[in-house]
N, CA, C and O of each residue as an XYZ file, in Angstrom:
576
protein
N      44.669    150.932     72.360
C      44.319    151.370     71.013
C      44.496    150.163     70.089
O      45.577    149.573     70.057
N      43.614    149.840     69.449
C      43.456    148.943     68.208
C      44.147    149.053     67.033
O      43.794    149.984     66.310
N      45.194    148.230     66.579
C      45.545    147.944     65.322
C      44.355    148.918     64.013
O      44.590    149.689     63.082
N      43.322    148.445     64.504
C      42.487    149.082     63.232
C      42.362    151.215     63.704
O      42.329    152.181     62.941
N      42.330    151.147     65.167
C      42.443    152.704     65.594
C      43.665    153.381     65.062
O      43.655    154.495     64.539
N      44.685    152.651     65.226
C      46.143    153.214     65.080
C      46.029    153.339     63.616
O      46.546    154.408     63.291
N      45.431    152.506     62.281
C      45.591    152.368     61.169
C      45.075    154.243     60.829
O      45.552    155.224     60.258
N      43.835    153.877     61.602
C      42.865    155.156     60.910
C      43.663    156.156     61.584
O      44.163    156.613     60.556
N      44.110    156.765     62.389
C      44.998    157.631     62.827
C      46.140    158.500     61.827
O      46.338    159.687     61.567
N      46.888    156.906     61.354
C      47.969    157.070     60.920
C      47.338    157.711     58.967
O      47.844    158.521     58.189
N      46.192    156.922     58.880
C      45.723    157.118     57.200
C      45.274    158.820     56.990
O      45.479    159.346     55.896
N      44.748    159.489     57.957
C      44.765    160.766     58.094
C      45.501    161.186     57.284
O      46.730    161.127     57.331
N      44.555    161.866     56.078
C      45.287    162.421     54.915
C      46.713    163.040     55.047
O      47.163    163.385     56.140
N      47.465    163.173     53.768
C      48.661    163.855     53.763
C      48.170    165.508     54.051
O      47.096    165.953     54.454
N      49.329    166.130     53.695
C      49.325    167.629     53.786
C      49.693    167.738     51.827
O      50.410    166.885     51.304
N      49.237    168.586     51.221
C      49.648    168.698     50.092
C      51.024    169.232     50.141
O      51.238    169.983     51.092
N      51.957    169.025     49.372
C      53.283    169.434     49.275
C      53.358    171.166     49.576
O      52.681    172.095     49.135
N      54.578    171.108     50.597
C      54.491    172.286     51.155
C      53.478    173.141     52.304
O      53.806    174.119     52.976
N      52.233    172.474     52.284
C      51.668    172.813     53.451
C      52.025    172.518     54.800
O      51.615    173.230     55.717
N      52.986    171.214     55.059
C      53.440    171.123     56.365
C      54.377    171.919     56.868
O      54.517    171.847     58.089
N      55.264    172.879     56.113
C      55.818    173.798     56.437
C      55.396    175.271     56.779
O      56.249    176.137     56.972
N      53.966    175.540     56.850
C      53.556    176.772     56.667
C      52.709    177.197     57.798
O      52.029    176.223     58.121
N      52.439    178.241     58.562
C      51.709    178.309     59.537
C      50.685    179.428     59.522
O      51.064    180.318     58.761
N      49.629    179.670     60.042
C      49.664    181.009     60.310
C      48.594    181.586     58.951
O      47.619    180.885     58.681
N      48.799    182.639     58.293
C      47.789    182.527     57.379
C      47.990    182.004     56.156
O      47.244    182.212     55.199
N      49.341    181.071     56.125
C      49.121    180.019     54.983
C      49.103    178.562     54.867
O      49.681    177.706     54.198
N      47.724    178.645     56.285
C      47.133    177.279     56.079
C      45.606    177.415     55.442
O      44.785    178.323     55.576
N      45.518    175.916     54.547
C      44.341    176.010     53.489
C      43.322    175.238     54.380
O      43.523    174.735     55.485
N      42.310    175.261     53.721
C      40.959    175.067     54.404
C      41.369    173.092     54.556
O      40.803    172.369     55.376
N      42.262    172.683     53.725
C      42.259    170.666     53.324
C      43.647    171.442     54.984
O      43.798    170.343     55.519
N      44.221    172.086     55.573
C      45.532    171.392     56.357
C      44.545    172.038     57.685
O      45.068    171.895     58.791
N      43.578    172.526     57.671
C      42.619    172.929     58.835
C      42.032    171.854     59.177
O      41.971    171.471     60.346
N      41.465    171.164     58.055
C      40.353    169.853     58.202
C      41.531    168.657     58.878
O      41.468    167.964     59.893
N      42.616    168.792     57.781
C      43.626    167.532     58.516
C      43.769    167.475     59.737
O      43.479    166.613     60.566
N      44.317    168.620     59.809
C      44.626    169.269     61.856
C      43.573    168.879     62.614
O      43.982    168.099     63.474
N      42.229    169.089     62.704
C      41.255    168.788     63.049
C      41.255    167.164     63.320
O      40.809    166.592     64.315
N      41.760    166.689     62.382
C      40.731    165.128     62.291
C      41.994    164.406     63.093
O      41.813    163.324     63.652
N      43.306    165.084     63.114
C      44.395    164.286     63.539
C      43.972    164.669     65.071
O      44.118    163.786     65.916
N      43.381    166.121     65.533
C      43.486    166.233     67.038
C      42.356    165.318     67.075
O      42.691    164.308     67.694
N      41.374    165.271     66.740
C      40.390    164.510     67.265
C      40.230    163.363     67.516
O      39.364    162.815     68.198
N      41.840    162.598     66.462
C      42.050    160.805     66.813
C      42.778    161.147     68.371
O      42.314    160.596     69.369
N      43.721    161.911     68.458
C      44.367    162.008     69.943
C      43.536    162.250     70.815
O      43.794    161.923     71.974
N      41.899    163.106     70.386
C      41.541    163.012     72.105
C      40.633    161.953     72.038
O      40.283    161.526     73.138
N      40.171    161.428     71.089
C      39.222    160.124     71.372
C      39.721    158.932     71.271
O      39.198    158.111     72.024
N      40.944    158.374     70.286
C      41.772    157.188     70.784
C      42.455    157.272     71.795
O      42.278    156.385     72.630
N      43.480    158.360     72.098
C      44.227    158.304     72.626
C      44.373    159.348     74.172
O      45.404    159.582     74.802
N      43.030    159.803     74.449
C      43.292    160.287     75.281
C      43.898    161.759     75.953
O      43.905    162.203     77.101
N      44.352    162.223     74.767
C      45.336    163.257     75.271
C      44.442    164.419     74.330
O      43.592    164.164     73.477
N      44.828    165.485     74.687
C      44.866    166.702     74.160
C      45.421    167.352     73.804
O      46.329    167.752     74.533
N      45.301    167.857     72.603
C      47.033    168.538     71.655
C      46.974    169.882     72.508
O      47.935    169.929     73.276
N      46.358    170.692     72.579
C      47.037    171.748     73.083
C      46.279    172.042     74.589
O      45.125    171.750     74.905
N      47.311    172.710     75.390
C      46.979    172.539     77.225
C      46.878    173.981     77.457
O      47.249    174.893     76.717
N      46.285    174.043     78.670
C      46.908    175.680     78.966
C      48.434    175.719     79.233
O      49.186    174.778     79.482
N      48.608    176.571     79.160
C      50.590    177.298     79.580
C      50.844    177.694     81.180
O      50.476    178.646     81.869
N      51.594    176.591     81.423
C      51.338    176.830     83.186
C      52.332    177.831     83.128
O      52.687    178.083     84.279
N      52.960    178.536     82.269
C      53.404    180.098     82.873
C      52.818    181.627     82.310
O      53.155    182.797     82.493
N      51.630    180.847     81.432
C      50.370    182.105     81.314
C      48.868    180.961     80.975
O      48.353    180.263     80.101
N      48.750    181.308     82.026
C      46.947    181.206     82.170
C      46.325    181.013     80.948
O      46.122    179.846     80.613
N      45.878    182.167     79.998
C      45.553    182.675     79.090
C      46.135    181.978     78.069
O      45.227    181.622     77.319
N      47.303    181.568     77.624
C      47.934    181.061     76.686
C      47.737    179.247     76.269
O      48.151    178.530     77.180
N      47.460    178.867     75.665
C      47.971    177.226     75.268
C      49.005    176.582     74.503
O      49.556    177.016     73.491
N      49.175    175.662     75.014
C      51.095    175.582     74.023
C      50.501    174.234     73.890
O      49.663    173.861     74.712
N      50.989    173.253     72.622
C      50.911    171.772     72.398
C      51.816    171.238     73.837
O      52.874    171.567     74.373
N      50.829    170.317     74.073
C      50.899    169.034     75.228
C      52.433    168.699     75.557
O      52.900    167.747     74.931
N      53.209    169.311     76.391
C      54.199    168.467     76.526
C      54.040    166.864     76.285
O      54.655    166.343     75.354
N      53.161    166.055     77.182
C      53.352    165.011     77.024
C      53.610    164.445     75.663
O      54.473    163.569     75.613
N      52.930    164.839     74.393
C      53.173    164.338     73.233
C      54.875    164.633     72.427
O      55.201    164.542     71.243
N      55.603    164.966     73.530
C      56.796    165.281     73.334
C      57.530    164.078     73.972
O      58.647    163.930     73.476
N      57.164    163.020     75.098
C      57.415    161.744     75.461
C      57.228    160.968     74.927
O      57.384    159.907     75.532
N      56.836    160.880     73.665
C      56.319    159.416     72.585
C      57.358    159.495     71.656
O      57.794    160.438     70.995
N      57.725    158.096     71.753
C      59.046    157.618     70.781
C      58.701    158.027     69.661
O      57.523    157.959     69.310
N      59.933    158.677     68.654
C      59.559    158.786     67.241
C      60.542    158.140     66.381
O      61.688    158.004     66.812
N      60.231    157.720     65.205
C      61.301    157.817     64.265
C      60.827    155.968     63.807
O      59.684    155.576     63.571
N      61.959    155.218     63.799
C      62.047    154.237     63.833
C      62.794    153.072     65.140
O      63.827    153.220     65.793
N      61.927    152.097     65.149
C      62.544    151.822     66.864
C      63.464    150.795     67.042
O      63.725    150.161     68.064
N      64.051    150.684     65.604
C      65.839    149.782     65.440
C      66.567    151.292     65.597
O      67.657    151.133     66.146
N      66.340    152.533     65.325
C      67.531    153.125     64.684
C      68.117    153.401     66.401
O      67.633    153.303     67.529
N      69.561    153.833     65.734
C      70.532    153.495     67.231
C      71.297    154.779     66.471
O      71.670    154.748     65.298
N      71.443    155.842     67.326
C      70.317    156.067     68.365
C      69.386    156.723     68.105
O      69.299    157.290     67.016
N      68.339    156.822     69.159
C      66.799    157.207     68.807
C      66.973    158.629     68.342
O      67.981    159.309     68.539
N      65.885    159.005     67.704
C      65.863    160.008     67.098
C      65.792    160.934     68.390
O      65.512    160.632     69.550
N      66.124    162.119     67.842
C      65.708    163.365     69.002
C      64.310    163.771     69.408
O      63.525    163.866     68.464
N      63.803    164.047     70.687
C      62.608    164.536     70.315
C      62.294    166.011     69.286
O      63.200    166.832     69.141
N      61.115    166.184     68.714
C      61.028    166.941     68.365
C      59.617    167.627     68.744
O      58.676    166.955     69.166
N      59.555    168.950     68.567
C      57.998    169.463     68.809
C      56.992    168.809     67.503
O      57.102    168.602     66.295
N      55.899    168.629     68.658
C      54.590    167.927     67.477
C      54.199    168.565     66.990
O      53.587    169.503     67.501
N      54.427    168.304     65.053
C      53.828    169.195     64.218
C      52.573    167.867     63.921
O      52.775    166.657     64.025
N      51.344    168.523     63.554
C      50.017    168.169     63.430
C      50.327    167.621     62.244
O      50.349    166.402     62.071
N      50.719    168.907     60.892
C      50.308    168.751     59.593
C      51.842    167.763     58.851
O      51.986    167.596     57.639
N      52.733    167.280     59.826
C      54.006    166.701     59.379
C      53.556    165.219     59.061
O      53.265    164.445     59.973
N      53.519    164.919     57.955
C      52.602    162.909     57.924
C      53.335    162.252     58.733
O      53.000    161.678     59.769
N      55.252    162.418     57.815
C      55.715    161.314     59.007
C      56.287    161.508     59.883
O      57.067    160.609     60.196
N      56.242    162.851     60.842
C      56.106    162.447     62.163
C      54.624    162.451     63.096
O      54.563    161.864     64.176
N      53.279    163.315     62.412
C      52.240    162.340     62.680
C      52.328    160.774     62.838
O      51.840    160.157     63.785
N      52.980    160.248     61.841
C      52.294    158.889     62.056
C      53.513    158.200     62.397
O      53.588    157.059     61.941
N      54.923    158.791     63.393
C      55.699    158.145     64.435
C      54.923    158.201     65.446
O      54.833    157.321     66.302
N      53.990    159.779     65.407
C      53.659    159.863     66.775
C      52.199    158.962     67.133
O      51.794    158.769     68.279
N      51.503    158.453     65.841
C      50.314    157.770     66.465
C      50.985    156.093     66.573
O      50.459    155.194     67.229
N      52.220    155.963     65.784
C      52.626    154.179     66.364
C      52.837    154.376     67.656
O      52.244    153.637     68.442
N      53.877    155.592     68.252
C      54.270    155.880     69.301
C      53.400    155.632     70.447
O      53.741    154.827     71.313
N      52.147    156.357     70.515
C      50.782    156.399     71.559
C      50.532    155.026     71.454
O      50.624    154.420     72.522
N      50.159    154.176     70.182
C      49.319    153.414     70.277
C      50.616    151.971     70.854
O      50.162    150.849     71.080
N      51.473    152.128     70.943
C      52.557    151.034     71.910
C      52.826    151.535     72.498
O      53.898    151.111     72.929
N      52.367    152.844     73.204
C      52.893    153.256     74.849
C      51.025    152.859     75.412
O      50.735    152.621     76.584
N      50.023    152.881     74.273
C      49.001    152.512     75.400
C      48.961    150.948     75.447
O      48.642    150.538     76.563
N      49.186    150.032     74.578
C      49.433    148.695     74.208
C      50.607    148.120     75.459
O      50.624    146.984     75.935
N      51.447    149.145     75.771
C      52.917    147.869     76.717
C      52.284    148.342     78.273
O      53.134    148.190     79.150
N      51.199    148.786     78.688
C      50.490    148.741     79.800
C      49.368    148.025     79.797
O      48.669    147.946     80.807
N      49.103    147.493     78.797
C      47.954    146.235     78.738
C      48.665    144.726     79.221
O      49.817    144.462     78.876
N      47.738    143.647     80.166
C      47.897    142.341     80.195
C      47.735    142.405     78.909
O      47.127    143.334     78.376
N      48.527    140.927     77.940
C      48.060    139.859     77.546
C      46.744    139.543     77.394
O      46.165    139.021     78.347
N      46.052    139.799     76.192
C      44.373    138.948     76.442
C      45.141    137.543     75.156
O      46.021    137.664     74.304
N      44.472    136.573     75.488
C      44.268    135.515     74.466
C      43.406    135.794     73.281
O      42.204    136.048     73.366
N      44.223    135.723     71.948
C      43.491    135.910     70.530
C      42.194    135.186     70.768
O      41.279    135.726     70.146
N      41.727    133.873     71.642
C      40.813    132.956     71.644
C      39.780    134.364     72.557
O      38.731    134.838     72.120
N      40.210    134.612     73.371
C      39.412    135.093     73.699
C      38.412    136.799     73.144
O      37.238    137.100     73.360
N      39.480    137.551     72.424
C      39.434    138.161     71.933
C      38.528    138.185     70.490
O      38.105    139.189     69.917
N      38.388    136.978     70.146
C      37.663    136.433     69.132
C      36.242    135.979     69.780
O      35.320    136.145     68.981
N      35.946    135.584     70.711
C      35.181    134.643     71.459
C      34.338    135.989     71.479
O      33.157    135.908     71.143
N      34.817    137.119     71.819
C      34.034    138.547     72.587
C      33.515    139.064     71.180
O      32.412    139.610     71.158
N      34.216    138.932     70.041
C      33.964    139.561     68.714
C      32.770    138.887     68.580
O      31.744    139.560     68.689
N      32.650    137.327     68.300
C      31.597    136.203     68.014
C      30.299    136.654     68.885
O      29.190    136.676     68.351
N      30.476    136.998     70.189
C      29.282    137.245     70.800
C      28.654    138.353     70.862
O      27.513    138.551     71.279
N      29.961    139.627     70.131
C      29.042    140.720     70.043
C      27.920    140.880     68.514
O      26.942    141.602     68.325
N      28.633    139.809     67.587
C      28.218    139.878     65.979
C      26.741    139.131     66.302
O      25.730    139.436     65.670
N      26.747    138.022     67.459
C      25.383    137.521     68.118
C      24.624    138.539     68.387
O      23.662    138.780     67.658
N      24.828    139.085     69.150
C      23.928    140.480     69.743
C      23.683    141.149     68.430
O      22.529    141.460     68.134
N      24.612    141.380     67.671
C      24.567    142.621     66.640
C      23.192    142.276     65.641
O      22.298    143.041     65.281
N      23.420    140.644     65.314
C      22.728    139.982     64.227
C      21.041    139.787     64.833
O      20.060    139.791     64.088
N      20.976    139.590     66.635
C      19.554    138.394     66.632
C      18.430    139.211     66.303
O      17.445    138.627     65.851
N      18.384    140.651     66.465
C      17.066    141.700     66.331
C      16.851    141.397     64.813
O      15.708    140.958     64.685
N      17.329    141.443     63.927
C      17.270    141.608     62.600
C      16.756    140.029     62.156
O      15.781    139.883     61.420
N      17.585    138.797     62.731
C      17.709    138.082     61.958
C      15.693    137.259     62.554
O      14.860    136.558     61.980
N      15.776    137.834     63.760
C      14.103    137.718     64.717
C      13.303    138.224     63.650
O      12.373    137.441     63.456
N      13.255    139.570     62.583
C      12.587    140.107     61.827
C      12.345    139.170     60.853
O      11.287    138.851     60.312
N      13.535    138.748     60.693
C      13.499    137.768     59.549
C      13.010    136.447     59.454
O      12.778    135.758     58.460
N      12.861    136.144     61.026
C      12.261    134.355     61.267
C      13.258    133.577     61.098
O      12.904    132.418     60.880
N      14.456    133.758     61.112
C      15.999    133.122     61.815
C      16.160    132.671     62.825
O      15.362    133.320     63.500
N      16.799    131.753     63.713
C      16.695    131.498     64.668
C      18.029    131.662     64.906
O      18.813    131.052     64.180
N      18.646    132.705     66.202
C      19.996    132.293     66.445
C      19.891    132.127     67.285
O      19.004    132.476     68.064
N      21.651    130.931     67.558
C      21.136    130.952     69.056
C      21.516    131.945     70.336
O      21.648    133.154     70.147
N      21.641    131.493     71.333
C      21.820    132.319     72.610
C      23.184    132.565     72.608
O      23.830    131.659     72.081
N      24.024    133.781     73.153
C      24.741    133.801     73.481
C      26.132    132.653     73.599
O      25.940    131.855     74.516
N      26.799    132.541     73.228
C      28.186    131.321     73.827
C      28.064    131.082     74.754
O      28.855    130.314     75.303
């Protein structure tokens, strides 16, 4: 997950005061949309799915254990915070839990080189630019 993925994750509007405490039929149409946009960074950045079936009813879905394995809090404090169950509409433990994902998917990555990482950016802005800049009677060149 990308610095810029994790950003947009974490920018996922607040809850208006008092809506993160409320469930049930006193959530508003703005902590439906939030909920929404926060599950939808977890299953397309990150892979996971907020809520699973209930392996002791079929029929039932309970939020993801796994999102109960991601560090929260702050990662000097001594000692770590407790886990807690993932609330969606909570900002800041939403956004322990998207630093959390995005350095548990980050400390299973090699090392790439910034040079290279840049090198791949440069050649995709090539690709991105030559159709347009061809319209235009530009000449770029080939690939790096």
């Amino acid at each position: 997950i990308s610095i810029a993925d994790r950003d947009l994750g974490v920018d996922i509007p607040n809850v208006p005061q008092g809506g993160a405490n409320h469930l049930g039929d006193n959530l508003g149409a703005n902590d439906i949309r939030r909920a929404d946009d926060r599950i939808t960074w977890l299953k397309n950045y990150a892979g996971v799915d907020y809520m699973v079936p209930d392996p002791n009813n079929p029929q039932a879905r309970i939020v993801n254990p796994v999102l109960l394995n991601i560090p929260q809090g702050p990662p000097n404090a001594n000692p770590r915070q407790a886990m807690q169950l993932c609330s969606i509409l909570n900002h800041d433990h939403w956004r322990h839990l998207v630093v959390g994902i995005t350095a548990m998917s980050n400390a299973n990555k090699p090392s790439v080189s910034p040079i290279k990482v840049l090198s791949d950016k440069i050649v995709q802005i090539y690709r991105d630019v030559k159709p347009f800049a061809r319209v235009a009677g530009i000449e770029v060149p080939s690939d790096p």
